[in-house]
C-alpha positions as CSV (number, residue, x, y, z in Angstrom):
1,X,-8.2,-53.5,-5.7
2,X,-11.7,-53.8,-6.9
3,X,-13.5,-51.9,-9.5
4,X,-17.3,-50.9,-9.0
5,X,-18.7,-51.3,-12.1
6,X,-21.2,-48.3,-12.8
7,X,-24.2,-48.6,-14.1
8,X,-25.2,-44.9,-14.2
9,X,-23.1,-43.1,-17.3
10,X,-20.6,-40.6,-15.6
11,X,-19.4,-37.7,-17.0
12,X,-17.0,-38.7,-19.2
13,X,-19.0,-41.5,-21.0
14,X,-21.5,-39.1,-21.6
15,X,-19.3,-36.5,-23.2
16,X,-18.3,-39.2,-25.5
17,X,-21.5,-40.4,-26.3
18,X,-22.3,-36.7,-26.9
19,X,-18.8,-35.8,-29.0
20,X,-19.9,-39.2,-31.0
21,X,-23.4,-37.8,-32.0
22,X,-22.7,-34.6,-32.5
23,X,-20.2,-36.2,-35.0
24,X,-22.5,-37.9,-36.4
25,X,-24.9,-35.0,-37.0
26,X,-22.4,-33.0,-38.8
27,X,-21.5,-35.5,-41.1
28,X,-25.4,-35.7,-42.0
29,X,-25.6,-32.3,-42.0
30,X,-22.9,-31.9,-44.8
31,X,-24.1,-35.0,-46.9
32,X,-27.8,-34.1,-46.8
33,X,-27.4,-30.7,-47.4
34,X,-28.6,-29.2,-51.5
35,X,-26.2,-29.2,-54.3
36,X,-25.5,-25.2,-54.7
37,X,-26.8,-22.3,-53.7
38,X,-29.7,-20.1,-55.5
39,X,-28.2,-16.9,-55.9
40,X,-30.9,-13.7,-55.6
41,X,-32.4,-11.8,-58.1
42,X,-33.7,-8.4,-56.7
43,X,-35.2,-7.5,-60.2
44,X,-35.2,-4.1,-61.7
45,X,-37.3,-2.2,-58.9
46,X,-34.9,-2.9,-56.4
47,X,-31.7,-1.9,-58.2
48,X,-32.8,1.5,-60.2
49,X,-31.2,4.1,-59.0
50,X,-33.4,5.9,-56.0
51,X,-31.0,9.4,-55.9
52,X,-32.4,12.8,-56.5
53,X,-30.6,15.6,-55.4
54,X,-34.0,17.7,-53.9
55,X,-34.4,20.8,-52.0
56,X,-33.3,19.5,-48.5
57,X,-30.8,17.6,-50.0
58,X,-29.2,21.2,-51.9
59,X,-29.8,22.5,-48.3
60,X,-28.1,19.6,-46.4
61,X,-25.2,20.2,-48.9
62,X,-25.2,24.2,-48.4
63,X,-25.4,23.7,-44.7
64,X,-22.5,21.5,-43.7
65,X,-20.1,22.9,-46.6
66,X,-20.6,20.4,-49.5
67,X,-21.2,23.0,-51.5
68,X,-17.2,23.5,-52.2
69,X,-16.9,20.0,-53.6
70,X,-19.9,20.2,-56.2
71,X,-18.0,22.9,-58.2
């Protein structure tokens, strides 16, 4: 039997072309990528404490029976 050569790229020689580069890409990904991570600082405004117990907050409380566990 005789073999036709292709000249077009089928399916499965472009899947591994495609499984090679995306290879490739991952690898580059991972040795170009920064050292470590900058962890963030919200600063003091961000992390005060924002909780005050107002009016419609007692209310909220009184309504739905949260009054019991204040005591």
């Amino acid at each position: 039997m005789q073999e036709k050569k292709q000249t077009a790229m089928n399916r499965r020689n472009f899947l591994r072309a495609f499984g090679g580069a995306s290879t490739t890409a991952a690898v580059a990904a991972v040795t170009l990528s920064p050292g470590e991570a900058q962890a963030y600082d919200p600063g003091e405004e961000e992390t005060r404490a924002r909780y005050r117990e107002t009016e419609h907050v007692k209310a909220f409380y009184r309504v739905n029976g949260y009054e019991t566990l204040k005591k």
